[in-house]
N, C-alpha and C positions, 0 to 999 in steps of 0.2 A: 764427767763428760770430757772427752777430750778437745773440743774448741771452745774458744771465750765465745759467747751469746747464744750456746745451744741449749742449758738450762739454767736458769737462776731460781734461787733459792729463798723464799721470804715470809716474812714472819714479825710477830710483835712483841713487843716487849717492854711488858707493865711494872715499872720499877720509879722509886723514888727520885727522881734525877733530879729535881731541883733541890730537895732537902725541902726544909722550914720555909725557903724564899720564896716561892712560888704553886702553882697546880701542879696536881698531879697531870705526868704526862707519859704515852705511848712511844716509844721509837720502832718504828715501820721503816724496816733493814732488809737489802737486796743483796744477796752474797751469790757471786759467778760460782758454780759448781768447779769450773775449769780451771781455775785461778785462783778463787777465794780470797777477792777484791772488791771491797761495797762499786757498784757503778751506781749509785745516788742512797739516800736515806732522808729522813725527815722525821718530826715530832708533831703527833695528832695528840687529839685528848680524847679519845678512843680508839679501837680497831672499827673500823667501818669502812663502810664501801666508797664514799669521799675520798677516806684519809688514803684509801689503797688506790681509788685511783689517779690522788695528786702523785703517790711513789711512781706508780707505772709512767704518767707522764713525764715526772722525771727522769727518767730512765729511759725513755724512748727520743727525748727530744737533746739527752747529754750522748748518747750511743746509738741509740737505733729501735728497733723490734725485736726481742729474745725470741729464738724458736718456740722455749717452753718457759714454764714456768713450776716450781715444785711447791708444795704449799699442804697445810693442815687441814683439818676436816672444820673449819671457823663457818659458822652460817653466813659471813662474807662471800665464801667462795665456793660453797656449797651448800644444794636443799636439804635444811633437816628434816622436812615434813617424808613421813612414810608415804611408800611406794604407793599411788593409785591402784594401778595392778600387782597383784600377787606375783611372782615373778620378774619381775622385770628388773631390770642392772639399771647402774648407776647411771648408763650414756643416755638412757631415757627420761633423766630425771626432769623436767625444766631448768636451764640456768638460771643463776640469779643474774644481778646485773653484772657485776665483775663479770660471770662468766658469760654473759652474753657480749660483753665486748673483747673479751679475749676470742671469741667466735669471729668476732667482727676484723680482730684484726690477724686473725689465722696463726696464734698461737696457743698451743696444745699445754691443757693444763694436766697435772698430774696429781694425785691425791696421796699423803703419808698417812701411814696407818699407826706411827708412833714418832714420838720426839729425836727419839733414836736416827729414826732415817734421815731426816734433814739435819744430820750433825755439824755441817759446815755454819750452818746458820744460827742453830741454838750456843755453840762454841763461840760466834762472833758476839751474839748476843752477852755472854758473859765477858769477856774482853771489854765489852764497851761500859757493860756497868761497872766496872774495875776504872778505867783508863777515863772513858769520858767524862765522869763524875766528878773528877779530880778536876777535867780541864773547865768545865761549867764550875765548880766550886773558883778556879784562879779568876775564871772572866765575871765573876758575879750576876752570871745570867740568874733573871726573876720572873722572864714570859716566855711564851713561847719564842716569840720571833726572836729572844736573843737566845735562846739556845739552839735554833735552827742554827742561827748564825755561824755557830760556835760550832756547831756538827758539820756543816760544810764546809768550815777549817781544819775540821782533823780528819774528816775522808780521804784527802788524797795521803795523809802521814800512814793511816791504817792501813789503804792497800800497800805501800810502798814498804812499809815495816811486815805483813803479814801476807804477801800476797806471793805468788809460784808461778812460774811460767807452764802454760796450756799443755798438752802434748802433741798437739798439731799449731803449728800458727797459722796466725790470720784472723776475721774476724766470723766469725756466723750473725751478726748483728744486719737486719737489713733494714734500709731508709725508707722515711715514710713517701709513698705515691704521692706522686703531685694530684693536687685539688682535692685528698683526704683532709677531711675536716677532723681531725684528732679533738677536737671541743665535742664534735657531736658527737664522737665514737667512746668517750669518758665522762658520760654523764648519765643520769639516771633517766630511762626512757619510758614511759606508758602510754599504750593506747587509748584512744578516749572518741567520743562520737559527737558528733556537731549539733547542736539542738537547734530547732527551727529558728530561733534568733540567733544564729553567728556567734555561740558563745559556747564554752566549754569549760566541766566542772573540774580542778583541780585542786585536791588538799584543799579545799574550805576557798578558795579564791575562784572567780567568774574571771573567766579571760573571753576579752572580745575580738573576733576577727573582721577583718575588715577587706572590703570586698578590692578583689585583682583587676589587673585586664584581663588577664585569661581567664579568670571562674568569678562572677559578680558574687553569688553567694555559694556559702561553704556548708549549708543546710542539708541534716544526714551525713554527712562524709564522714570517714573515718581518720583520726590525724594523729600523728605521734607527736605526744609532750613530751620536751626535754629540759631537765632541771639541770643546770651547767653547775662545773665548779665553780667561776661567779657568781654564783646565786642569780643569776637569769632565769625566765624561764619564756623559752621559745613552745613553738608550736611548727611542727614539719608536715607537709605536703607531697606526698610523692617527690621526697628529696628537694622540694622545696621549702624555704624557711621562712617561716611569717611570721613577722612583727605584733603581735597581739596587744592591743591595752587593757586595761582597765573598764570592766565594764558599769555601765549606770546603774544605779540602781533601778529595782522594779518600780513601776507604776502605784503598787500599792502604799510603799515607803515616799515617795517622792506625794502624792495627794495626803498621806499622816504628819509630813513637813510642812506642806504648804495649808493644811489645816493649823498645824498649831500655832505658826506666823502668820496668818493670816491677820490683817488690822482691824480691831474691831471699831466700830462707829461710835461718833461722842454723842453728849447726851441732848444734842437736837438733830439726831438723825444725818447729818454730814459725816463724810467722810475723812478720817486723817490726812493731813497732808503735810509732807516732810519735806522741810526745807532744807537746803545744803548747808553744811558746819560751814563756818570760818576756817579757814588755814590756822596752824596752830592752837586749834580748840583741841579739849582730850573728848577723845572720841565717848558717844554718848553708847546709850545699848544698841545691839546689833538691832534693825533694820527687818521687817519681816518680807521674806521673800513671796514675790506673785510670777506663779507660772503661764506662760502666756495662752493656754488652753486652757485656763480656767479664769481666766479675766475675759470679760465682753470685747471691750474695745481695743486687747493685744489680739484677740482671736480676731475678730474681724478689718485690722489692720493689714495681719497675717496672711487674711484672702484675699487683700485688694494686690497684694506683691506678689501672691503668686501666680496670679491670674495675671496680672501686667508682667512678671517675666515668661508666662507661658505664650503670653501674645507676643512680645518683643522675639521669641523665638522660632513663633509661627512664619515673622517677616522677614528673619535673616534666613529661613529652610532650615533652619537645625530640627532633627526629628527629638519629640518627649517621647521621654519614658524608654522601654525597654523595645527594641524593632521587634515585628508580628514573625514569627515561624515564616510565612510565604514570604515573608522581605529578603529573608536571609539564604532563599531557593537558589541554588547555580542554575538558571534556566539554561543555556546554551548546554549545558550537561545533561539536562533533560531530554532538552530537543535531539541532541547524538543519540542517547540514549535510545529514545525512542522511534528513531529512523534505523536506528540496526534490531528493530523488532522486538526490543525489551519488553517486560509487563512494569506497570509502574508499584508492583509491588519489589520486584527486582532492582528498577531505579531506588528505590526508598531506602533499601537495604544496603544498597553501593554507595548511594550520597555521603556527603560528609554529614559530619556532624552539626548542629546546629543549636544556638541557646536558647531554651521554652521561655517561657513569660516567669516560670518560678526558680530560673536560673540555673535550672540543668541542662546538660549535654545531653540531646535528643536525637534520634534522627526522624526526618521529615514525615510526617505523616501523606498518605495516598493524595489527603485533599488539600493538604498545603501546597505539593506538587503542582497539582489541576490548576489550583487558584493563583499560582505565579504564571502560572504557564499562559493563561487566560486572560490576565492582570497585560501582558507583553503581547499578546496577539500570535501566540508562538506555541499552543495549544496544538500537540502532534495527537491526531487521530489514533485509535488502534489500527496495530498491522493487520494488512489486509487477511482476510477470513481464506485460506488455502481451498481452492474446490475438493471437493471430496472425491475418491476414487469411485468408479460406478461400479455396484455391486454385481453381482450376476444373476444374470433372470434366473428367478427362481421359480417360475408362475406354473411352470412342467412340475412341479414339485407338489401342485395343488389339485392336479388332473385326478379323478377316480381312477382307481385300479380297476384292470378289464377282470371283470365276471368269468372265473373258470366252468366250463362245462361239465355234469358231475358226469364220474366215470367211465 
């Protein structure tokens, strides 16, 4: 290629680098086609779609975004599964994630169809088990992170020893847009759907959402999971990111707990009662836990506070619970509405949106309209009934025909 950042070249390579001292490990190496200059490298302990794309973001956050990228046929970076349809090429394939975020950030990958073709790279590859190995044998690198180390000391000696000027200058490298989240764009994404409890099923772990100001619940919706190179794992909302925790467990586990903790009674029918240790006592056995929905007197404690903060609420005007559909009515949009001759199926349809009682985005139903409208005194009549145009007498239409005289 003739400019630095229009193709790079990368590739892995499974060699003993540490010796006897440590893991085997990967170097995931990025060689400029134009130059033939590492602009970043690193040590995984496989080829995988992580480890390629901690390189990419290495790479994009020392330089820039490469136009392209050139690369092997590795199930990293492409599908091996056979074609669905008979026919079909490669651009049909699904990407994998690699290649779904090279999509994402509009660079064009290219596929080798032998080791031959990406020569810059596989040639680097042997330079480095030559040359590096030596410098990791002087430093006594044993883990990875000191051999990292040790590879981002000899990068800049390798391009500077091995590297050729472009045949155009300048750079083709472009910088990342402002308020790109390069976190969310190199990590591994899946869709996933909401279950009626705010909870979503990932890789053996229940993540729970928890309710917005803009959407109380998140029941049905469809959300993209993203597992970070952090080891996070978020949950996305039409580009918005939500915090999920940890969810409770079920009902059925939480009552198998408090069954087997449960106290049993001594032998004249009294209850246990557990007094407090002393400070500096060593702690006795754990304690069985009582859930408050299955004790009498925590449940009906329970009742008395919510009912006394439902009335303390009643007296400040704070409304419970969720408002009714007609609370959340634009009457005055009605009433316009309906003074320029609208039908209120037309107003229903124009309205904004509104939240249901089960926390969806709805719009207003005909009778919730009526019922606000009604509620405020503000009840517009239907437009008046247009008189009909008068037909033409047709009543000559009805007369007998005159009786011809026969011949």
């Amino acid at each position: 290629m003739p400019q630095e950042g229009v193709l790079l070249q990368i590739d892995g390579s499974h060699h003993a680098w540490l010796g006897d001292r440590g893991p085997l490990l990967t170097l995931l190496l990025a060689i400029d086609d134009a130059t033939g200059t590492a602009p970043y490298a690193l040590f995984w302990e496989q080829e995988t779609t992580e480890g390629y794309f901690a390189l990419l973001k290495g790479i994009i956050e020392r330089r820039g975004i490469p136009l392209g990228v050139y690369t092997d046929r590795h199930a990293v970076f492409r599908q091996t599964r056979p074609l669905a349809v008979e026919g079909s090429t490669d651009q049909e394939r699904e990407p994998t994630q690699f290649g779904r975020a090279l999509r994402e950030l509009a660079v064009t990958p290219v596929f080798a169809h032998s080791p031959e073709a990406k020569g810059r790279v596989e040639r680097a590859n042997q330079t480095f088990q030559d040359r590096l190995v030596a410098e990791l044998n002087l430093a006594g690198a044993c883990t990875r992170e000191e051999a990292n180390r040790v590879l981002w000391d000899f990068l800049p000696r390798f391009s500077a020893r091995f590297g050729v000027p472009a045949a155009q200058p300048g750079s083709a490298y472009r910088p990342v847009e402002e308020g790109l989240d390069l976190d969310g764009v190199l990590c591994v994404k899946e869709w996933r759907r909401v279950a009626k409890d705010n909870t979503v099923q990932y890789r053996g772990q229940t993540l729970q959402l928890f309710p917005s100001v803009d959407r109380p619940s998140y029941a049905r919706a469809r959300v993209e999971v993203q597992e970070r190179l952090d080891g996070r794992v978020v949950v996305s909302y039409r580009g918005r990111i939500l915090a999920p925790g940890e969810a409770p467990p079920l009902a059925a586990a939480l009552r198998a707990q408090a069954d087997a903790g449960r106290a049993e009674p001594c032998a004249d029918g009294e209850p246990t009662v557990y007094l407090p240790e002393p400070l500096g006592a060593a702690p006795s056995a754990p304690r069985p836990r009582v859930i408050w929905y299955e004790d009498s007197a925590l449940l009906q404690r329970h009742r008395v506070l919510v009912q006394a903060g439902m009335a303390r609420a009643r007296q400040e005007g704070k409304p419970i619970g969720r408002p009714r559909v007609a609370a959340q009515v634009d009457v005055p949009f009605v009433v316009e509405r309906r003074s320029q001759g609208d039908s209120w199926r037309r107003i229903s349809l124009a309205h904004p949106a509104v939240w249901s009682t089960s926390g969806r985005a709805v719009k207003p139903s005909i009778g919730s309209l009526r019922r606000a409208a009604e509620q405020q005194g503000n009840l517009a009549m239907r437009p008046p009934v247009q008189p009909a145009t008068a037909l033409p007498d047709t009543q000559h239409l009805n007369a007998p025909l005159p009786t011809l005289a026969p011949g």
